[in-house]
C-alpha positions in Angstrom: -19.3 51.4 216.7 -20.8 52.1 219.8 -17.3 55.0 220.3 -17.6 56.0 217.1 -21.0 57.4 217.3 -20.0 58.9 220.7 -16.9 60.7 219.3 -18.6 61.7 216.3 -21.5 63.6 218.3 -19.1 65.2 220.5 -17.4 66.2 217.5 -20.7 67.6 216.5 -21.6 69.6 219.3 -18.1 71.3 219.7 -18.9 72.5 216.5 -21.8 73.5 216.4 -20.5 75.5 219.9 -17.7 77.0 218.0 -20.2 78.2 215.4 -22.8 79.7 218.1 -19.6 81.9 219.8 -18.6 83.0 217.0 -22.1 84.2 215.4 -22.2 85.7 219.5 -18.9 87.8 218.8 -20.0 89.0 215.3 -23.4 89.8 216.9 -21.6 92.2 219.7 -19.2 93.5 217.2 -22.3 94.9 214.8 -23.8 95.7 218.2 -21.2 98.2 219.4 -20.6 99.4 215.3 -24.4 100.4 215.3 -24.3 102.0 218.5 -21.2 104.1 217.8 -23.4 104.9 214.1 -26.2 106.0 216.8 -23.9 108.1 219.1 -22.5 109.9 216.4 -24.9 111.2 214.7 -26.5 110.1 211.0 -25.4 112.7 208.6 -28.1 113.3 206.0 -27.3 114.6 202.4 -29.9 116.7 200.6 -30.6 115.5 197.0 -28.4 117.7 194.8 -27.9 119.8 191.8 -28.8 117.8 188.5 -28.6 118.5 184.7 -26.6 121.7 185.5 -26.0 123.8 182.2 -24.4 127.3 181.9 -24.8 130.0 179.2 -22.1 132.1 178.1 -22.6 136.4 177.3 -21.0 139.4 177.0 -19.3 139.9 181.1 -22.0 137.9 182.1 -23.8 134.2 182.4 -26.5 132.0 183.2 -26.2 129.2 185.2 -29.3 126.7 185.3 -29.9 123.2 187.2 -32.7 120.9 188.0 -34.0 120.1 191.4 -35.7 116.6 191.2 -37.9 114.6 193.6 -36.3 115.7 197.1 -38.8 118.0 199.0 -36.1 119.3 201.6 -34.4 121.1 199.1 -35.2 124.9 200.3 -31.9 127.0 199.7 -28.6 126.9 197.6 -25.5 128.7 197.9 -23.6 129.1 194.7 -19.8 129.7 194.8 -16.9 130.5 192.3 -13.2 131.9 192.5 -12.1 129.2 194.2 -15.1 130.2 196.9 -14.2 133.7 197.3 -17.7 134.7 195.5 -20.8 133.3 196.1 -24.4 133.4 196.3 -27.0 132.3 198.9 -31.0 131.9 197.6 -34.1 130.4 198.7 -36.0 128.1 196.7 -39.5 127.0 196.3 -39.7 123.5 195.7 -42.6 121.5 194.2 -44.4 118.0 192.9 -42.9 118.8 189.8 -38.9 119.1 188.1 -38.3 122.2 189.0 -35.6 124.7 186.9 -33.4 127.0 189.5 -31.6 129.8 187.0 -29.5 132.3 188.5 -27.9 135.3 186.1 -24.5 136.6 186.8 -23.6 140.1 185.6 -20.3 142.2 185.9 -18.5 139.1 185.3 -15.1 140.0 183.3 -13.8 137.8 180.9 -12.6 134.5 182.1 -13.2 131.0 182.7 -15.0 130.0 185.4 -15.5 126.9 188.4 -18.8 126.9 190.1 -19.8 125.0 193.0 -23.2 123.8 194.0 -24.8 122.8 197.0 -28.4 122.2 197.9 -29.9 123.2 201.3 -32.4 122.0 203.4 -34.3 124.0 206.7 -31.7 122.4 208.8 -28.3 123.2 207.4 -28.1 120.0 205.5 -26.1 120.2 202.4 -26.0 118.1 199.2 -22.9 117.0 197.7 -20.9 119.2 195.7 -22.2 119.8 192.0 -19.9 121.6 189.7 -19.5 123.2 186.2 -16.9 125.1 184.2 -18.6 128.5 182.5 -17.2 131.3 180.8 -17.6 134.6 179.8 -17.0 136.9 176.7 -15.7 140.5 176.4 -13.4 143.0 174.6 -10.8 140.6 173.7 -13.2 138.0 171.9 -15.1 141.2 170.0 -11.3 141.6 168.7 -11.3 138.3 167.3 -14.0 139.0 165.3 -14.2 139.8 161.4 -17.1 140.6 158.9 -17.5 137.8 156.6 -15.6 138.1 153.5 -17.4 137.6 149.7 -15.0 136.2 147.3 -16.6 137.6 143.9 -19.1 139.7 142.5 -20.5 139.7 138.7 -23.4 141.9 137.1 -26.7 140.1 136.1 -29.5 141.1 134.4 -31.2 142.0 137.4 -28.6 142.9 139.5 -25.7 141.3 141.2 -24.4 138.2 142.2 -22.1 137.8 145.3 -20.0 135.0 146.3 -19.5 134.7 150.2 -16.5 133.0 151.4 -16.9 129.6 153.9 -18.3 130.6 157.3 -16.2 130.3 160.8 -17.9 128.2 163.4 -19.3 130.9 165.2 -20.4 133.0 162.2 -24.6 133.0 162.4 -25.5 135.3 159.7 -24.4 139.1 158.5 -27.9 141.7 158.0 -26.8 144.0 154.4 -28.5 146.9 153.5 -27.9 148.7 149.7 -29.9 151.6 147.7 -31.8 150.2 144.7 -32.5 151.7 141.3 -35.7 153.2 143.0 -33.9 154.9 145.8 -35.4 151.7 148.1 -33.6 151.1 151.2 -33.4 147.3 151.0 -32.2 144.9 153.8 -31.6 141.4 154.0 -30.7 138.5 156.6 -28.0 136.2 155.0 -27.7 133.3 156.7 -24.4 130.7 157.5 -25.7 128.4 154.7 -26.1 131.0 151.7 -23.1 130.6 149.4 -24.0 132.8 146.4 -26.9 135.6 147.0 -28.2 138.1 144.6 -29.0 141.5 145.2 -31.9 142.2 143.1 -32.3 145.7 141.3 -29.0 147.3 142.8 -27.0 150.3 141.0 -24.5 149.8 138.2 -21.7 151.6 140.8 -23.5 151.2 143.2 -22.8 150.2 146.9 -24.2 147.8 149.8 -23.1 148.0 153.6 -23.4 144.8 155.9 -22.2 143.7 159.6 -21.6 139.9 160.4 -23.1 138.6 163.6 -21.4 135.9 165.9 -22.2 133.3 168.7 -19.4 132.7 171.1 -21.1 129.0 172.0 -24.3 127.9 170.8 -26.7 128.9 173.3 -24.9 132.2 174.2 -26.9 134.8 176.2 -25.2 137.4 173.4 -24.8 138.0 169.7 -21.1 139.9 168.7 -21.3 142.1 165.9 -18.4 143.7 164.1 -18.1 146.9 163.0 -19.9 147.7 159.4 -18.1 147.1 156.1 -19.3 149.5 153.2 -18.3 147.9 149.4 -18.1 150.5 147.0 -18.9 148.6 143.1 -16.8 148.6 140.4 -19.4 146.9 138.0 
């Protein structure tokens, strides 16, 4: 039994020897990985761009992000065509969310990548940040057509106009006509009328109107077409 015991604490000890070398070793490896961590350098990342939304116009567009709860954040440089333009600006940061909006002009017609990256005083830089943006111009106007009206009947006092179904983009046309009073009368007709009347207009009569569009829903710019004048047969 006596043997046993013996054996069994020797047993024991080597491992518990075994254990403490090996715990040494791992010790010295994460030793000599912290130190190389140390000699080379900690790189530091500013907080970056967050919530980033851009507005679409006519050749040009707003591009707006949020800067959150990092105080480093001093500058930004802004880039697009595949870094071949870009912008470099100073920003005042404080306790609060903070709104950075920059507005692009002369900007032709095209889809666009931007880059983002947040600054601090000492050259440190955020991860990238990017959004696709575009802009509108000639060849959109051309897309563009006044909002047809489907029918037109006489009423008692005056006359009722179908409009056809609205495109997506279609936000409302502005019509103007000469009443029986020689009154220059103007209204807003919105994407949800269907059937309006125009009150106290000429038997032979006319009314002019232009259609106004949004490219994207919170477009910098409203497209108008040209006017269309209707001449009445009733």
């Amino acid at each position: 039994m006596k043997i046993k015991r013996v054996i069994s604490r020797y047993i024991s000890y080597g491992l518990m020897g075994f254990l403490l070398c090996f715990t040494l070793i791992q010790c010295e490896s994460r030793e000599d990985t912290y130190r190389e961590f140390i000699d080379d350098g900690e790189t530091i990342y500013v907080g970056k761009a967050d919530s980033i939304e851009v507005r679409a116009g006519k050749e040009r567009l707003e591009i707006s992000w949020l800067l959150l709860s990092d105080p480093k954040v001093s500058s930004y440089r802004l880039l697009w065509n595949n870094g071949n333009d870009s912008i470099v600006n100073s920003v005042v940061k404080t306790e609060n969310v903070d709104t950075v909006r920059v507005m692009l002009t002369g900007m032709p017609e095209y889809v666009y990548n931007f880059d983002i990256f947040l600054l601090d005083d000492f050259g440190n830089s955020s991860v990238r940040a990017s959004a696709i943006g575009r802009t509108y111009g000639e060849f959109y106007q051309s897309t563009l057509f006044n909002r047809l009206f489907t029918a037109s009947k006489r009423i008692s006092n005056g006359l009722e106009v179908t409009w056809s179904s609205p495109s997506d983009e279609f936000v409302s046309l502005k019509l103007e006509y000469l009443d029986n009073e020689g009154q220059i009368i103007n209204k807003i007709i919105d994407r949800t009328v269907e059937k309006d009347t125009l009150l106290n207009i000429p038997v032979m009569g006319s009314f002019k109107y232009v259609s106004a569009f949004l490219p994207e829903p919170n477009a910098l710019d409203t497209f108008y077409v040209e006017p269309t004048t209707v001449e009445l047969t009733n």
